[in-house]
C-alpha positions in Angstrom: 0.7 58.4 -14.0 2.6 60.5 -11.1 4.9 58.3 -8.5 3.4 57.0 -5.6 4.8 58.0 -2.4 5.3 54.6 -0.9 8.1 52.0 -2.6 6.1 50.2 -4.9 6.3 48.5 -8.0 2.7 49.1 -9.4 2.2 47.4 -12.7 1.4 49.8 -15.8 -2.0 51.5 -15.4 -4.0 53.3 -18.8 -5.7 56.4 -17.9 -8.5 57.4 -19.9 -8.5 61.2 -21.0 -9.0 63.5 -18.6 -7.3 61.5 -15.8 -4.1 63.2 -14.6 -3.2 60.3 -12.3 -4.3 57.1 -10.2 -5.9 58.8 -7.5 -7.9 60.7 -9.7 -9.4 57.7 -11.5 -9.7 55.8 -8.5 -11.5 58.7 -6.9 -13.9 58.9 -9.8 -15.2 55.3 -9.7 -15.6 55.8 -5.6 -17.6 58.8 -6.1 -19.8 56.9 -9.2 -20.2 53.8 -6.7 -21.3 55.9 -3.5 -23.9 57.6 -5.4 -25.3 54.1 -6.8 -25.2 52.6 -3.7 -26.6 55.6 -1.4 -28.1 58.3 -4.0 -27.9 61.7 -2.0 -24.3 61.6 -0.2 -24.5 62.9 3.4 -22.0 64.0 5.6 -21.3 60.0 7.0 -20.8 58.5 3.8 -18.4 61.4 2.3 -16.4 61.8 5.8 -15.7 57.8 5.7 -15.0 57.7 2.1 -12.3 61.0 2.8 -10.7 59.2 5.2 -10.0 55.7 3.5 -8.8 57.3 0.0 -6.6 59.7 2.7 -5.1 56.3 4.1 -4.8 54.3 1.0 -3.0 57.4 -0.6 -0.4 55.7 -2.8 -1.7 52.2 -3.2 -4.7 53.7 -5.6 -3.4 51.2 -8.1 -3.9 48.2 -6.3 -7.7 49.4 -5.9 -7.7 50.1 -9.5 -6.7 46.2 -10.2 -8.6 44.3 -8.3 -11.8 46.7 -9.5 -10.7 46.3 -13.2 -10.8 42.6 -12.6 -14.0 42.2 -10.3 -15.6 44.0 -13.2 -14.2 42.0 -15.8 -15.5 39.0 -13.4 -19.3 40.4 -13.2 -19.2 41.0 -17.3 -18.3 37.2 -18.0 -21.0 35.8 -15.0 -18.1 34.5 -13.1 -18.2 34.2 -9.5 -15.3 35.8 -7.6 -15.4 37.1 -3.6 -13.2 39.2 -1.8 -14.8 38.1 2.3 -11.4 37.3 3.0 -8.8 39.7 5.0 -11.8 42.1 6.4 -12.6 43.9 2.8 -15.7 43.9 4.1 -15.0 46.9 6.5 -14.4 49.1 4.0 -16.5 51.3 2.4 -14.0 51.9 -1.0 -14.5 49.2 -1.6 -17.9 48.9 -1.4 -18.6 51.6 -3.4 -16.1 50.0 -6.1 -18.4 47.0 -5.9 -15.5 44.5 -4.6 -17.6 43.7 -1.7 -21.4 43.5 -1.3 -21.6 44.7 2.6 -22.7 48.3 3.7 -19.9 48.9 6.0 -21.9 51.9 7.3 -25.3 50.0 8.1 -23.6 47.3 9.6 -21.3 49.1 11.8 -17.8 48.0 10.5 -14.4 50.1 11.6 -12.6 50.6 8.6 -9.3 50.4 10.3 -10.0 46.5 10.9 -9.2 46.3 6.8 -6.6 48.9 6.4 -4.2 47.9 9.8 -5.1 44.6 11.0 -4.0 43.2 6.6 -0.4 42.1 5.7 2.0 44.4 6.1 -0.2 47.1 7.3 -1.7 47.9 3.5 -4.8 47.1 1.9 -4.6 43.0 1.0 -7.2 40.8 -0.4 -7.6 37.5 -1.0 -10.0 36.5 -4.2 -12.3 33.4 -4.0 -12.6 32.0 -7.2 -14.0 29.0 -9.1 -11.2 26.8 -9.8 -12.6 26.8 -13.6 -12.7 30.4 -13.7 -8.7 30.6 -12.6 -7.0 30.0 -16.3 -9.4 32.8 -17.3 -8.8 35.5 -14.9 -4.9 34.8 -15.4 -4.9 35.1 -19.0 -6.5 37.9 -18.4 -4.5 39.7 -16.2 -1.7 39.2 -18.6 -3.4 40.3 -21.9 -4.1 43.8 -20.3 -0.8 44.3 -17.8 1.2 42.1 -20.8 2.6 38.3 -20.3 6.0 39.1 -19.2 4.7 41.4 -16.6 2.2 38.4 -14.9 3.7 35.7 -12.9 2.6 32.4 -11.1 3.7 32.0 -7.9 2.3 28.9 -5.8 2.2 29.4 -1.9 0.7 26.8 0.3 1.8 23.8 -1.0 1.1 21.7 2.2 2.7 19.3 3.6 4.3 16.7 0.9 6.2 17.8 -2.0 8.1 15.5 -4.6 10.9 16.4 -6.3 11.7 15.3 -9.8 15.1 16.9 -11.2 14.6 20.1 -11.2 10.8 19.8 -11.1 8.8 19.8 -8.0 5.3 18.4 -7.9 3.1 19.0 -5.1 -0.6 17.1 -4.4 -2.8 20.6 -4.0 -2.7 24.3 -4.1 -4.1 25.9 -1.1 -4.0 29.6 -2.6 -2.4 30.8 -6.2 -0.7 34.2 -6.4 -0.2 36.1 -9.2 2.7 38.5 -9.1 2.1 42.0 -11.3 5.3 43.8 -12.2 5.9 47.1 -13.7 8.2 45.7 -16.4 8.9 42.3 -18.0 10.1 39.4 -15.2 11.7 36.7 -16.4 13.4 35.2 -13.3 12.4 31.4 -13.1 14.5 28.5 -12.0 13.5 24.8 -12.7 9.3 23.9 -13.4 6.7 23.2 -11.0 4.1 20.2 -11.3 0.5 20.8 -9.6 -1.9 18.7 -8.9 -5.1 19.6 -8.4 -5.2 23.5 -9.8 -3.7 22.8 -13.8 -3.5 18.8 -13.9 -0.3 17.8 -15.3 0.6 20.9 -16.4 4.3 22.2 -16.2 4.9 25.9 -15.0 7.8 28.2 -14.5 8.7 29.3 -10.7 9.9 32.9 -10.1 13.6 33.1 -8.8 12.1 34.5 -5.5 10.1 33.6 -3.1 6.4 35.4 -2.4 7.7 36.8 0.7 10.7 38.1 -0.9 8.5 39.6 -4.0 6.7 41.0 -1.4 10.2 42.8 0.5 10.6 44.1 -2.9 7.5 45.8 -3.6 5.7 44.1 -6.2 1.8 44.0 -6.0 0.8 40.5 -5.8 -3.1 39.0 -5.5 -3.8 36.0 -4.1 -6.5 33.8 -5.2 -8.3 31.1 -3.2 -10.0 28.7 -5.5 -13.5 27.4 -4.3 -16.5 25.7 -5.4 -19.1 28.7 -5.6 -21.2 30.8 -3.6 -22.2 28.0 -1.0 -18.8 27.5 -0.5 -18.0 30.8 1.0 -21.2 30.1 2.9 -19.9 27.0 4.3 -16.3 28.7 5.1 -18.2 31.6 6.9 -20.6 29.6 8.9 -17.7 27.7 10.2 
């Protein structure tokens, strides 16, 4: 896979035959999804679908991920929503069948998802089932490899408890997983969560989120919930 022109760290994609790089293969599921979701392609739909693969030029990984793993979600019936951080207003990824909303029919800018989401690059935030979570992370490190995967807890709330060198905290409001483009084994002291894992001791990175983030190193973050009427609930709020 050629470089990306933006400092990055993607972790490792496999490209099928026939697939020089990422943009390539990210173009080809857009291209597969836009003829599913409007059959013939007219001028609207293939202007707006130019234009976002134009600006996300460089971060086709990250598209490449979260599709792999939406997929992987659909193929094992379990729920997972990407509403959060304006997704919706793109049409990538509605034709990659992350979101569900015709951006076109509904009238959404697709710079409300691309420049209005942290640091000015495409960011999502996955809802999840909170019995789904164990899954999806074990299964983000079987295909990208365990020492390439990392926890990293952000959101802790107010109250935390320290124990030695462990920290144990009452709830998790959103879980990131860090992916890195070789193994990471930075981790000072354990962390004790309630709430997510019960009971269950995990490693910490070195560095912060926000630091990982300075660094370049694609992270997702993953907002457990209780199901579709939960979103419902969020959104009619």
């Amino acid at each position: 896979m050629k470089e990306n022109n933006i400092n990055m760290h993607w972790p490792k994609i496999e490209l099928p035959a026939g697939f020089e790089d990422a943009e390539s293969y990210l173009r080809h599921f857009v291209e597969e999804g836009a003829k599913r979701k409007y059959g013939d392609i007219d001028s609207l739909v293939s202007e707006r679908v130019e234009n976002e693969l134009r600006h996300f030029k460089g971060y086709e990984p990250y598209f490449l991920v979260i599709h792999e793993l939406v997929e992987f979600c659909k193929s094992q019936q379990i729920f997972i929503s990407a509403f959060f951080r304006s997704a919706t207003c793109s049409i990538v990824n509605y034709c990659l069948g992350i979101t569900t909303v015709d951006p076109i029919r509904n009238g959404l800018s697709f710079e409300h998802f691309f420049l209005n989401t942290y640091m000015n690059s495409p960011y999502y935030t996955l809802a999840v089932e909170m019995d789904d979570l164990r899954l999806l992370v074990y299964h983000l490190q079987k295909k990208y490899g365990f020492d390439c995967v990392s926890k990293v807890y952000d959101g802790y709330g107010d109250e935390k408890t320290y124990y030695g060198d462990s920290l144990r905290v009452p709830s998790v409001d959103s879980y990131c997983i860090f992916l890195f483009d070789e193994p990471f084994k930075e981790a000072v002291g354990t962390i004790l969560v309630d709430g997510l894992f019960l009971s269950e001791k995990e490693e910490i990175p070195k560095y912060s989120k926000e630091i990982l983030d300075e660094l370049g190193y694609m992270h997702i973050e993953f907002r457990p919930c209780d199901g579709p009427d939960d979103i419902i609930d969020d959104l009619s709020e």
